[in-house]
PDB file with SEQRES, HELIX, SHEET and CRYST1 records, atoms N, CA, C and O in Angstrom:
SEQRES   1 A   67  UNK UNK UNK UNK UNK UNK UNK UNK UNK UNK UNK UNK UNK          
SEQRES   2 A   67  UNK UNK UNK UNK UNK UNK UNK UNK UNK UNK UNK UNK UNK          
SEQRES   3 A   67  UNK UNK UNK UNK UNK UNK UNK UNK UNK UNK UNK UNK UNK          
SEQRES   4 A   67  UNK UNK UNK UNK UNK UNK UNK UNK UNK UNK UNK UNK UNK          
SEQRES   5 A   67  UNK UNK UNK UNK UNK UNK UNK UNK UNK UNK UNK UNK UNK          
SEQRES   6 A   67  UNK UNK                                                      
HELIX    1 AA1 UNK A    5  UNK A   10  5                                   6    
SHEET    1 AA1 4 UNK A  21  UNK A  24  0                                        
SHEET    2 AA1 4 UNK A  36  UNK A  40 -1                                        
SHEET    3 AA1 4 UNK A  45  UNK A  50 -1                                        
SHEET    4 AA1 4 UNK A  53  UNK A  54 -1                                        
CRYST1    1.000    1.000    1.000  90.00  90.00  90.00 P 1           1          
ATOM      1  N   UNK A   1     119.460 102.412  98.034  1.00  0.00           N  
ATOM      2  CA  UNK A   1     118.447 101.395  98.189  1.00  0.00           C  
ATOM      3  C   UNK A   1     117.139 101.898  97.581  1.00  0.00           C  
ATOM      4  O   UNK A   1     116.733 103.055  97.470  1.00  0.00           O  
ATOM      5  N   UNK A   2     116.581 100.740  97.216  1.00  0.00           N  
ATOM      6  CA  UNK A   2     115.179 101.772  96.122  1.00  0.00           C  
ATOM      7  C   UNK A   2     114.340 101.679  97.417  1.00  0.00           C  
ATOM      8  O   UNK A   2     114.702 101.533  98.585  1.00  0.00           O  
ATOM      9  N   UNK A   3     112.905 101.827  96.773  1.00  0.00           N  
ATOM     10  CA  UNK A   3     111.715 101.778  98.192  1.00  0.00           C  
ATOM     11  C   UNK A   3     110.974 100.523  97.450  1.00  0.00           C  
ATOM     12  O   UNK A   3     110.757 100.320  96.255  1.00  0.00           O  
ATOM     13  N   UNK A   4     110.654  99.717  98.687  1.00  0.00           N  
ATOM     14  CA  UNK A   4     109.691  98.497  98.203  1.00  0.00           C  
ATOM     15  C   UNK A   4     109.247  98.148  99.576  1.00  0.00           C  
ATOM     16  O   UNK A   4     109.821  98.078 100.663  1.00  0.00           O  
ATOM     17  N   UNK A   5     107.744  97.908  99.066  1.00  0.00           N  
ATOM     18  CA  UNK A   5     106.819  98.132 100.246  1.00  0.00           C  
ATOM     19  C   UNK A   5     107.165  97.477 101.340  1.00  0.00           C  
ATOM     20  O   UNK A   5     106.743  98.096 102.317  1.00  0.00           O  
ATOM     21  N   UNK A   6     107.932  96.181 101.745  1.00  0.00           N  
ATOM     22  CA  UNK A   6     108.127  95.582 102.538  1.00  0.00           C  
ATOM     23  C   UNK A   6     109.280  96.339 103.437  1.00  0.00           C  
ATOM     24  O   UNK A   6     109.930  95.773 104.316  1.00  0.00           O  
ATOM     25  N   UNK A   7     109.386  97.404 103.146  1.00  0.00           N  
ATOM     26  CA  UNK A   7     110.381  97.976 103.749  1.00  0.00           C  
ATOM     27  C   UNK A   7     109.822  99.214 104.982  1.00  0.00           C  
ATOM     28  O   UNK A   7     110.421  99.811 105.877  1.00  0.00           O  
ATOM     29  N   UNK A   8     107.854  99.231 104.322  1.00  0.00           N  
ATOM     30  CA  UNK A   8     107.252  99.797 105.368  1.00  0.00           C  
ATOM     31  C   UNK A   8     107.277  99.629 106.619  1.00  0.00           C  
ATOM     32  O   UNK A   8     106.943 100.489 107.435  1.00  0.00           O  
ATOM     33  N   UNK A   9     107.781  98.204 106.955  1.00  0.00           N  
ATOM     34  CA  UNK A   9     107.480  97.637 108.375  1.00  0.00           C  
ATOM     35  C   UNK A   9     108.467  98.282 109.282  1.00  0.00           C  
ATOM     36  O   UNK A   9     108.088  98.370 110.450  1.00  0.00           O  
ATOM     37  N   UNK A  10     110.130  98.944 108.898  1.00  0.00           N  
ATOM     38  CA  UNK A  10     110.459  99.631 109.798  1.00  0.00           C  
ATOM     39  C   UNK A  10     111.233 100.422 109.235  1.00  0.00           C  
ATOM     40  O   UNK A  10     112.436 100.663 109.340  1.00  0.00           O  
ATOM     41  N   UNK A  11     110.124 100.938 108.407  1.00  0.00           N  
ATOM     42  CA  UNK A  11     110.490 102.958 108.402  1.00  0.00           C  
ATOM     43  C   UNK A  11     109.377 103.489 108.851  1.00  0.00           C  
ATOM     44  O   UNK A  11     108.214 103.174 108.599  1.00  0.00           O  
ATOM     45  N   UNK A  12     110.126 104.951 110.060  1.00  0.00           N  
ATOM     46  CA  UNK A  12     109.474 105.731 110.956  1.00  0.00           C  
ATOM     47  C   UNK A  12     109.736 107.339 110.035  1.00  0.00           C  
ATOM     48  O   UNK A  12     110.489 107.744 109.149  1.00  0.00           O  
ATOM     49  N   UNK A  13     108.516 107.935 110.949  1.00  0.00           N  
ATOM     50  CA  UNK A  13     108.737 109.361 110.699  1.00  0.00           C  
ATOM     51  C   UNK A  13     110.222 109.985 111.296  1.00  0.00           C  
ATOM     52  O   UNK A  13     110.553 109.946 112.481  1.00  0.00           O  
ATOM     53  N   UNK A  14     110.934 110.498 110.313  1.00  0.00           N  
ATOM     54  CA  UNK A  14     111.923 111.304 111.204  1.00  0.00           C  
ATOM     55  C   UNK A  14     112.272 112.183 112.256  1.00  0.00           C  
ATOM     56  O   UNK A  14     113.276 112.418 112.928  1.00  0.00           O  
ATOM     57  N   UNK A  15     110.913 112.656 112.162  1.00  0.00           N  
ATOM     58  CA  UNK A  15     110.512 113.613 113.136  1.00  0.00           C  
ATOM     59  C   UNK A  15     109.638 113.945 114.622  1.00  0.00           C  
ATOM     60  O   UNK A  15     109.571 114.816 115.489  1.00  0.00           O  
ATOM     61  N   UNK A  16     108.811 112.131 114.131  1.00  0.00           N  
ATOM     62  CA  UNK A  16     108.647 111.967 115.327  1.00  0.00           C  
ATOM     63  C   UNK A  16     108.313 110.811 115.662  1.00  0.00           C  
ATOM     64  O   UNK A  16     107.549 110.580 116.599  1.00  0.00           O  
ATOM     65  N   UNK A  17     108.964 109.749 114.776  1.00  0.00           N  
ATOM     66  CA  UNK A  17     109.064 108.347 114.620  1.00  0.00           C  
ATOM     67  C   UNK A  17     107.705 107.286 114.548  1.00  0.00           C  
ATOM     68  O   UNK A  17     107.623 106.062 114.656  1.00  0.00           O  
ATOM     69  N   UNK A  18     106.744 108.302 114.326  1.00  0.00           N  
ATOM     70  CA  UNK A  18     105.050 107.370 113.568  1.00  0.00           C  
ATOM     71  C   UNK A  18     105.581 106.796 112.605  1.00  0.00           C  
ATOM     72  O   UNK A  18     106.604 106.842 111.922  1.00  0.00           O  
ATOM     73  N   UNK A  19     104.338 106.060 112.738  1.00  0.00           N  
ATOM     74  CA  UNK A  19     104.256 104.984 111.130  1.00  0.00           C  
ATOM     75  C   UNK A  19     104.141 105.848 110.346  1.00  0.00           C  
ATOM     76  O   UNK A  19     104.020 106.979 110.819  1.00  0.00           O  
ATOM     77  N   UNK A  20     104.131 105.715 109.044  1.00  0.00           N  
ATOM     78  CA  UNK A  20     104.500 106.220 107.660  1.00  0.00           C  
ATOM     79  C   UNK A  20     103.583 105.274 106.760  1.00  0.00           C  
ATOM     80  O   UNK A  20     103.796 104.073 106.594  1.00  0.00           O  
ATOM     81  N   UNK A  21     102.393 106.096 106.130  1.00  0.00           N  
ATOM     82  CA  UNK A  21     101.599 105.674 105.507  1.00  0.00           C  
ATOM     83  C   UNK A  21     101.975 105.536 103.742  1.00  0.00           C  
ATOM     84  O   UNK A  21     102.383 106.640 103.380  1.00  0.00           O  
ATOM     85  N   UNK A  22     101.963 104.608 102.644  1.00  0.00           N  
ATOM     86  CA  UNK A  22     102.801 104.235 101.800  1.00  0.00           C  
ATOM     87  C   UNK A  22     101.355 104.506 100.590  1.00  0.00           C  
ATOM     88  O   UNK A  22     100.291 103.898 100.471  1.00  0.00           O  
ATOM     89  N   UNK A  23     101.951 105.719  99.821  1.00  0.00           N  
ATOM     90  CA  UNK A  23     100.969 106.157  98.751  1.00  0.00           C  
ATOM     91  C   UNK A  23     101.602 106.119  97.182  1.00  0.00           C  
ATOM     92  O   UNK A  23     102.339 106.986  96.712  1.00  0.00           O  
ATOM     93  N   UNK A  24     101.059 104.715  96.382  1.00  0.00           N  
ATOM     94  CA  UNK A  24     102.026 104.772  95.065  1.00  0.00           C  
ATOM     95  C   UNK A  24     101.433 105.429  93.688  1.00  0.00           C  
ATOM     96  O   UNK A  24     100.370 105.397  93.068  1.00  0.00           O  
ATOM     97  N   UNK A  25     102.385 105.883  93.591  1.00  0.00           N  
ATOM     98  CA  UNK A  25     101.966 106.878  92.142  1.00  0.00           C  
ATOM     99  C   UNK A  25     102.323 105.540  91.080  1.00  0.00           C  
ATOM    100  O   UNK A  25     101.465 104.790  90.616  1.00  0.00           O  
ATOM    101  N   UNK A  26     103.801 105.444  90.827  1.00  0.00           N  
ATOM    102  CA  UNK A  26     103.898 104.423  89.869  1.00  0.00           C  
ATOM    103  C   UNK A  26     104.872 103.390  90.443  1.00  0.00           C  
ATOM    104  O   UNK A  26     105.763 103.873  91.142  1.00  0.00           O  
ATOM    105  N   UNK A  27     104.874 101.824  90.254  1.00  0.00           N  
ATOM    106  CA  UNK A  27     106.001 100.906  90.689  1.00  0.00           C  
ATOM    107  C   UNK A  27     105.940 100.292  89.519  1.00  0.00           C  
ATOM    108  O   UNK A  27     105.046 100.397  88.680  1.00  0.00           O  
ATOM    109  N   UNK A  28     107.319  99.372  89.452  1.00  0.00           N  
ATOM    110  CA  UNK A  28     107.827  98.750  88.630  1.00  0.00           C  
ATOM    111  C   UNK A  28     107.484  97.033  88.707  1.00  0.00           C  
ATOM    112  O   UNK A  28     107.384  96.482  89.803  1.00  0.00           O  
ATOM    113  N   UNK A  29     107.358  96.447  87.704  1.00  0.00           N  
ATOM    114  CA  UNK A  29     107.327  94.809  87.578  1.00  0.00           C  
ATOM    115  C   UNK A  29     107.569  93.942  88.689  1.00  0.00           C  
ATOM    116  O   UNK A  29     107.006  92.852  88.793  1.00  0.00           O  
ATOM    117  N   UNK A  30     108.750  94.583  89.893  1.00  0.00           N  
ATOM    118  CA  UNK A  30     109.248  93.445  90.618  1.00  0.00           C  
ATOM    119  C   UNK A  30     109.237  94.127  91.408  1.00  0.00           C  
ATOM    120  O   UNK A  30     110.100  94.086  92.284  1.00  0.00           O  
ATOM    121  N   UNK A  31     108.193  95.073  91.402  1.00  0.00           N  
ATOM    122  CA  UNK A  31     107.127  96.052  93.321  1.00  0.00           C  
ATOM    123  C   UNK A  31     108.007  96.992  93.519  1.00  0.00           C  
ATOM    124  O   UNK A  31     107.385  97.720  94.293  1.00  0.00           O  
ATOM    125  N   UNK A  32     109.184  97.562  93.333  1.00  0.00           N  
ATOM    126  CA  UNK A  32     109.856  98.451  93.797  1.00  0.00           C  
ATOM    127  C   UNK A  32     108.774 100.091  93.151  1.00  0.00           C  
ATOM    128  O   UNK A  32     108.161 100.322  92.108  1.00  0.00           O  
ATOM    129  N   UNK A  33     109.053 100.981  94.591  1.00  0.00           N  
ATOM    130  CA  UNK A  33     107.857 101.817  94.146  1.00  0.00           C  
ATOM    131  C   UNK A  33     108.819 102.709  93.368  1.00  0.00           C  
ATOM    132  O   UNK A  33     109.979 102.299  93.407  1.00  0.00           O  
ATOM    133  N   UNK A  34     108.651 103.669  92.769  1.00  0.00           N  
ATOM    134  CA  UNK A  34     108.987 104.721  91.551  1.00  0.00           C  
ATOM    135  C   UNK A  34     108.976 106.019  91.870  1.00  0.00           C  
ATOM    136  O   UNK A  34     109.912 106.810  91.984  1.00  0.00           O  
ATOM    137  N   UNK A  35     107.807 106.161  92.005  1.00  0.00           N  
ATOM    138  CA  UNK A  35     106.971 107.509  92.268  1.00  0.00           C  
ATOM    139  C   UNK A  35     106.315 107.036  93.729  1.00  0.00           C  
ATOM    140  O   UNK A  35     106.017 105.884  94.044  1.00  0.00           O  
ATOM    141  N   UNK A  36     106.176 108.241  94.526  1.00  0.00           N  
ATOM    142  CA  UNK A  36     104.565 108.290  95.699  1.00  0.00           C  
ATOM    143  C   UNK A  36     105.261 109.422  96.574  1.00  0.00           C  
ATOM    144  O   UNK A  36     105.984 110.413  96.467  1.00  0.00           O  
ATOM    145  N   UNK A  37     104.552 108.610  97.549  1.00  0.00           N  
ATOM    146  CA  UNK A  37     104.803 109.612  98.658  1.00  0.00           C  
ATOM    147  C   UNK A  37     104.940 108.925  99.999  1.00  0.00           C  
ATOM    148  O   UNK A  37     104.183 107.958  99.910  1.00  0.00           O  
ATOM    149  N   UNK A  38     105.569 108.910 101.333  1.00  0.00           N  
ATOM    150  CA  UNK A  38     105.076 108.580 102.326  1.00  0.00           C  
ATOM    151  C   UNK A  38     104.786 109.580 103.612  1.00  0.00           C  
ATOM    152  O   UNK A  38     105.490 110.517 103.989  1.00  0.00           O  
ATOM    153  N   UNK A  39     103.138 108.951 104.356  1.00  0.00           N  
ATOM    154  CA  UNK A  39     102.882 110.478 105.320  1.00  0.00           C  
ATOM    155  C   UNK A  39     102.854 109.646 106.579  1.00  0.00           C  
ATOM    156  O   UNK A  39     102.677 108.456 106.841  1.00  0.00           O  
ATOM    157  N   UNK A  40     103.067 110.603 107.158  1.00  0.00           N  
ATOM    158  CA  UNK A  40     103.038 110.715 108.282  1.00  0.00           C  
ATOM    159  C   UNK A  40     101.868 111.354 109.372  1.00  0.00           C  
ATOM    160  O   UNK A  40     102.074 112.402 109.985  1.00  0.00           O  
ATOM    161  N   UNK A  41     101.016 110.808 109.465  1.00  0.00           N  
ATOM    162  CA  UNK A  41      99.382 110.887 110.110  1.00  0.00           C  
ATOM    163  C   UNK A  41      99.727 112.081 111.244  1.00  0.00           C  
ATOM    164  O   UNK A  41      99.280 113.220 111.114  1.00  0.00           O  
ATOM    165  N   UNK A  42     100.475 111.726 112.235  1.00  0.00           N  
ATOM    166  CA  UNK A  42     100.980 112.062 113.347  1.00  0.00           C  
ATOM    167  C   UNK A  42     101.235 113.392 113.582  1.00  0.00           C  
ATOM    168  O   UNK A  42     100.817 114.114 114.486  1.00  0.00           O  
ATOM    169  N   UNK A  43     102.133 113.684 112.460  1.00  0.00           N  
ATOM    170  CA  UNK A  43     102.502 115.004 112.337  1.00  0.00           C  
ATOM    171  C   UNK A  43     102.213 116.018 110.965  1.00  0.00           C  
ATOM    172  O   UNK A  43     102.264 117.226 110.736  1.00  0.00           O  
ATOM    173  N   UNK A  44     101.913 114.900 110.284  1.00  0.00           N  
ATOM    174  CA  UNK A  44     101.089 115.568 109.256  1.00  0.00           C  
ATOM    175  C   UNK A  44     102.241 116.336 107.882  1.00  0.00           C  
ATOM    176  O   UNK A  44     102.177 117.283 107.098  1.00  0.00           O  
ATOM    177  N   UNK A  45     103.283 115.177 108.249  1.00  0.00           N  
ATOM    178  CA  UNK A  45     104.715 115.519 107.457  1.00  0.00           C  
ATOM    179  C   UNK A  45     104.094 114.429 105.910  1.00  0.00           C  
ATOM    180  O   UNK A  45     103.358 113.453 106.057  1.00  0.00           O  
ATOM    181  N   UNK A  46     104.511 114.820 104.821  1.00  0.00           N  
ATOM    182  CA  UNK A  46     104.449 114.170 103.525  1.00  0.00           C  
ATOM    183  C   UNK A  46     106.525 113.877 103.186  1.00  0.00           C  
ATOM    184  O   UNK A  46     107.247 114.867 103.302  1.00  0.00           O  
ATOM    185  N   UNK A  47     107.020 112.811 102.891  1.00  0.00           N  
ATOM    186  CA  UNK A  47     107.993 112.732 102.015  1.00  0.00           C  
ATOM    187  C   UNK A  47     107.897 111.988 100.860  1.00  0.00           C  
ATOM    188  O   UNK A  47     107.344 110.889 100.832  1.00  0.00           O  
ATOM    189  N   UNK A  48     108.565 112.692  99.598  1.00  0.00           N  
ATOM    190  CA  UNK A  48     107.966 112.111  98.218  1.00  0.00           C  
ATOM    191  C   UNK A  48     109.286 110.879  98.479  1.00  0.00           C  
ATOM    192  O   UNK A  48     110.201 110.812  99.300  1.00  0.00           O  
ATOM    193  N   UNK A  49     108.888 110.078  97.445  1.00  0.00           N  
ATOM    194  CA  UNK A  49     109.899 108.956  96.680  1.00  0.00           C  
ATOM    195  C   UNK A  49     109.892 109.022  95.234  1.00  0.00           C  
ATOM    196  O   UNK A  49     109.184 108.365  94.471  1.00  0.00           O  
ATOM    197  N   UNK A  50     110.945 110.074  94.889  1.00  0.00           N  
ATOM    198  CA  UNK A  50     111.413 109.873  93.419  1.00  0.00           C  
ATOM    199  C   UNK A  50     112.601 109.111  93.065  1.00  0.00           C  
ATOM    200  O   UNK A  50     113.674 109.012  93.661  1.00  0.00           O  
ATOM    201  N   UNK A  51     112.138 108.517  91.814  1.00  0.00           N  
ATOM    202  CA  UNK A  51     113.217 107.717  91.257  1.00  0.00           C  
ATOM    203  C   UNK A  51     113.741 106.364  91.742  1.00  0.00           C  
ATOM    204  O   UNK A  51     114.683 105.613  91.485  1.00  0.00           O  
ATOM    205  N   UNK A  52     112.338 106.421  92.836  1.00  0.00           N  
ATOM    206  CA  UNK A  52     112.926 104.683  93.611  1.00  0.00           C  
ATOM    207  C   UNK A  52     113.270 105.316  95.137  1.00  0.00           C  
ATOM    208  O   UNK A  52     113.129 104.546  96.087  1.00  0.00           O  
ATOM    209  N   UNK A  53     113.723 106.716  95.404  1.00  0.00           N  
ATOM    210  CA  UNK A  53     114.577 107.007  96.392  1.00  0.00           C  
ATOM    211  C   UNK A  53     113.637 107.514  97.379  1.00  0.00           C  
ATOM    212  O   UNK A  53     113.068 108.434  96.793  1.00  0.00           O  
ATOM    213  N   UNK A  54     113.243 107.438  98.348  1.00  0.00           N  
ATOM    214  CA  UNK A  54     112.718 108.382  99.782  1.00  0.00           C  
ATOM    215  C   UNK A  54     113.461 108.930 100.003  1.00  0.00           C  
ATOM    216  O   UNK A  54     114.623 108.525  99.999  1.00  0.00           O  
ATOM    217  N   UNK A  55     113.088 110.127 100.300  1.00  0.00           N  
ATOM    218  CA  UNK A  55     113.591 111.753 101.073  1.00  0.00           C  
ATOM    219  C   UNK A  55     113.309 111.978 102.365  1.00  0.00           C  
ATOM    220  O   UNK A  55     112.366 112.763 102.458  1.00  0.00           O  
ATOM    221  N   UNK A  56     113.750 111.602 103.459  1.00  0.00           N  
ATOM    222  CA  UNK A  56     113.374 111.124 104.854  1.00  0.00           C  
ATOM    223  C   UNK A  56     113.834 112.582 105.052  1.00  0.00           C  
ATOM    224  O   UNK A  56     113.002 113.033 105.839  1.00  0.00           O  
ATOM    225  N   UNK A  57     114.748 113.599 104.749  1.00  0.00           N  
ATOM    226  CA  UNK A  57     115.196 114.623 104.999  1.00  0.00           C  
ATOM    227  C   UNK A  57     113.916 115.178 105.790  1.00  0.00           C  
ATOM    228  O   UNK A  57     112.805 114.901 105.340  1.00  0.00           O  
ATOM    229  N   UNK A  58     114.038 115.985 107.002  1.00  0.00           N  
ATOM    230  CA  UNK A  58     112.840 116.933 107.340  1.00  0.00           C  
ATOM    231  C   UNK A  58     112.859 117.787 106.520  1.00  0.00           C  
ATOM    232  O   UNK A  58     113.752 117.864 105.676  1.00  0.00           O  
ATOM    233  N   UNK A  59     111.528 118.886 106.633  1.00  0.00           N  
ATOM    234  CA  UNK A  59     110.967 119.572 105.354  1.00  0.00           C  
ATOM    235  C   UNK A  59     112.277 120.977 105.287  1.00  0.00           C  
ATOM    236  O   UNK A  59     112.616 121.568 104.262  1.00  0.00           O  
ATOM    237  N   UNK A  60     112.779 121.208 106.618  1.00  0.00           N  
ATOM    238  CA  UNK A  60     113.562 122.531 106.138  1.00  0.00           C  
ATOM    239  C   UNK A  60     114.942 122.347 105.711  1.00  0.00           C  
ATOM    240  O   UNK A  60     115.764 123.247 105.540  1.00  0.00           O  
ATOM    241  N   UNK A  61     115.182 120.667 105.500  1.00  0.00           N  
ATOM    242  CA  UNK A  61     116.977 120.308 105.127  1.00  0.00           C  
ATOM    243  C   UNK A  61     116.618 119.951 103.795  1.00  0.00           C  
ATOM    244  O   UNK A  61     117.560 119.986 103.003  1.00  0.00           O  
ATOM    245  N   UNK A  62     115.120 119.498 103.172  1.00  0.00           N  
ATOM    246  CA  UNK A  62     114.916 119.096 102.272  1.00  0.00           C  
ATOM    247  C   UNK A  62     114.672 120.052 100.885  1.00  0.00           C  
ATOM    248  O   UNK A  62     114.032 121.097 101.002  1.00  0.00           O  
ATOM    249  N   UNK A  63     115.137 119.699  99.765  1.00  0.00           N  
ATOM    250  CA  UNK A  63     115.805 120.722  98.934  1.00  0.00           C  
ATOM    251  C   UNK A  63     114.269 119.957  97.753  1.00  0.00           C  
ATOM    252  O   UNK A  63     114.240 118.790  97.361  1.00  0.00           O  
ATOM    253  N   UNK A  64     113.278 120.947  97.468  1.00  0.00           N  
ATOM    254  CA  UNK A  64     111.791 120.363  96.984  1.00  0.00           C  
ATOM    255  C   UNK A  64     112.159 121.329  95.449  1.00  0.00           C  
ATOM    256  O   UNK A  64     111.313 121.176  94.567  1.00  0.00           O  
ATOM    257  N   UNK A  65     113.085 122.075  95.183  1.00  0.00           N  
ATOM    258  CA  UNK A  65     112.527 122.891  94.261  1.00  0.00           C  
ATOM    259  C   UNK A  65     113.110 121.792  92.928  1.00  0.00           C  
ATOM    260  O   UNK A  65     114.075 121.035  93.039  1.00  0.00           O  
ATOM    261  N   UNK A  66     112.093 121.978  91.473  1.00  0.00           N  
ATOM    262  CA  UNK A  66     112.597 121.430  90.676  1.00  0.00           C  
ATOM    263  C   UNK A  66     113.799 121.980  89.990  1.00  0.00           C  
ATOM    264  O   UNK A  66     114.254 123.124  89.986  1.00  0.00           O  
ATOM    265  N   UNK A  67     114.216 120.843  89.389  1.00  0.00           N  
ATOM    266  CA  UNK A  67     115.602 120.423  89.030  1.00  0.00           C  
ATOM    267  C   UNK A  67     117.177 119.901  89.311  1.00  0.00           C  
ATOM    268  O   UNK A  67     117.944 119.717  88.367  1.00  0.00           O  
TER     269      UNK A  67                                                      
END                                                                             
């Protein structure tokens, strides 16, 4: 599933189920986001969205290194 903003309304932090603040780097023609990030105020967690995809993974299952 890609990420598109309307999808903010019920995605939670994984970790401790806050809202998730929606930061876009780049989206496409028909709003689906591309690039960003979403944070998490609460706990002060960041997950990127590359390629359309969110990484809800917590930070120590989540695999950040490039390539």
């Amino acid at each position: 599933m890609r990420m598109r903003k309307e999808l903010m309304e019920i995605l939670a932090c994984p970790l401790c189920k806050g809202d998730l603040e929606l930061s876009i780097v780049e989206e496409d023609a028909n709003g689906e986001v591309i690039t960003g990030t979403l944070y998490c105020p609460r706990c002060d967690e960041r997950y990127p969205i590359e390629d359309g995809i969110p990484n809800l993974l917590p930070p120590d299952l989540r695999d950040d290194s490039p390539g």
